[in-house]
Kinemage of the C-alpha trace (Angstrom):
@kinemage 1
@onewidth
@group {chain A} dominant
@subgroup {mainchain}
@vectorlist {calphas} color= white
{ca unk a 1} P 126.344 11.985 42.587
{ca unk a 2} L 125.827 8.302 41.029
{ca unk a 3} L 126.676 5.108 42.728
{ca unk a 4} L 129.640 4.705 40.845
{ca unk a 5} L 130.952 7.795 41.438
{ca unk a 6} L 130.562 7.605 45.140
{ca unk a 7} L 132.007 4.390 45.258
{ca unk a 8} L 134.759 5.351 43.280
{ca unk a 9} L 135.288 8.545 45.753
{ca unk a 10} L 134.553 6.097 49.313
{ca unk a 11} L 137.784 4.000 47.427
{ca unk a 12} L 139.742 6.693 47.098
{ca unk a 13} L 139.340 8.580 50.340
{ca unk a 14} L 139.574 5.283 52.532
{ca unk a 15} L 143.069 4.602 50.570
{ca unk a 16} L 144.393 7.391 51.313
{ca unk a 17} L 143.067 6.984 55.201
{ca unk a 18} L 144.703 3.278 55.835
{ca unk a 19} L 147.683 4.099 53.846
{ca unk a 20} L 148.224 7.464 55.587
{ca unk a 21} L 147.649 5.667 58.991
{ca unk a 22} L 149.734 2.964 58.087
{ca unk a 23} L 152.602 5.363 56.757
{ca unk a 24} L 152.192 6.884 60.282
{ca unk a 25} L 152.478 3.692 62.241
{ca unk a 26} L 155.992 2.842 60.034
{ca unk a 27} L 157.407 6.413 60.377
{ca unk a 28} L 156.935 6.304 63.915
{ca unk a 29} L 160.030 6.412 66.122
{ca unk a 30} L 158.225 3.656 68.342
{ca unk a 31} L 157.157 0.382 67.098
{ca unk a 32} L 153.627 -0.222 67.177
{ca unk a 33} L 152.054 -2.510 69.653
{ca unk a 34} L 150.178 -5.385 69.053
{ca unk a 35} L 146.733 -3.547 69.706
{ca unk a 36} L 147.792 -1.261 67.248
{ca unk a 37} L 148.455 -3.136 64.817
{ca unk a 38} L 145.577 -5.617 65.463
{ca unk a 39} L 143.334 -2.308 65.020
{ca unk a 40} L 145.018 -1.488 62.206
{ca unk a 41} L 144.202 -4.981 61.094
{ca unk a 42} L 140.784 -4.313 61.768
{ca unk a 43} L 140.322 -1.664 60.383
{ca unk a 44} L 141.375 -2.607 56.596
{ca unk a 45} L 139.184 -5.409 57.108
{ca unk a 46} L 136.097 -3.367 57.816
{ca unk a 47} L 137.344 -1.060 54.404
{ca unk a 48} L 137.235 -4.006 52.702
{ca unk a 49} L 133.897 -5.304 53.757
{ca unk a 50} L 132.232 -1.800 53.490
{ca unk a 51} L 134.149 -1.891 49.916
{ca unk a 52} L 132.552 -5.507 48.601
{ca unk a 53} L 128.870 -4.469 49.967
{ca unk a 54} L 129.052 -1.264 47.840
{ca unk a 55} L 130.694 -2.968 44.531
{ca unk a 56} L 127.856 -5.578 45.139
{ca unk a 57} L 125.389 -3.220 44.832
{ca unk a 58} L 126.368 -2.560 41.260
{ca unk a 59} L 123.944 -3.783 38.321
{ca unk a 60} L 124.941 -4.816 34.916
{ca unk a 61} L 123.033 -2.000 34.095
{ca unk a 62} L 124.758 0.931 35.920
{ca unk a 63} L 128.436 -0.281 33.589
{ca unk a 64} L 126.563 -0.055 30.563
{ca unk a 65} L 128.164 2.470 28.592
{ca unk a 66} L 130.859 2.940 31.061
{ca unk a 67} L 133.375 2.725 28.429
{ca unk a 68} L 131.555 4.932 25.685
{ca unk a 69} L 134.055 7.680 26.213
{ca unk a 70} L 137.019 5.634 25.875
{ca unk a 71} L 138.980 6.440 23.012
{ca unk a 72} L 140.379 3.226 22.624
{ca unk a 73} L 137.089 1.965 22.074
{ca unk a 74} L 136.188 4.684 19.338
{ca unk a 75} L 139.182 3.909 17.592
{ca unk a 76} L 138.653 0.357 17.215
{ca unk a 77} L 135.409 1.016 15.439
C-alpha cells in the first residue's frame, strides 16, 4: 500500500469513527456530560493532528501523475 493510499484509508476510517461516536453521543437518550464531550473534543483534535502530520509527509513528487487517469484531463487534450 502507498502513502497516499493509506492516508486516504486512515481519513476514511477515522471519519467514520468520530462521526459514528458523535452520532452516538446525539442519539443518546442522555445528554452528554461535559467530560464527554471535552473527550470528544479531544479526540477530533488528535484526528486532526495525526491527519496534518501524514498530509505533510506528502512530496510534490508522490501527486505527480495523480490525475493521469482522469478523464477530464484526457479529454481536454
Amino acid at each position: 500500500m502507498d502513502d497516499k493510499t493509506f492516508i486516504a484509508k486512515y481519513v476514511a476510517e477515522e471519519s467514520v469513527r468520530v462521526k459514528d461516536r458523535l452520532k452516538n453521543m446525539v442519539q443518546s437518550d442522555t445528554p452528554p456530560t461535559e467530560e464527554e464531550k471535552a473527550a470528544v473534543m479531544q479526540d477530533i483534535e488528535t484526528t486532526l493532528k495525526r491527519l496534518q502530520s501524514a498530509l505533510a509527509s506528502i512530496t510534490p513528487e508522490m501527486l505527480e501523475g495523480l490525475d493521469d487517469d482522469d478523464p477530464k484531463e484526457e479529454s481536454k487534450q
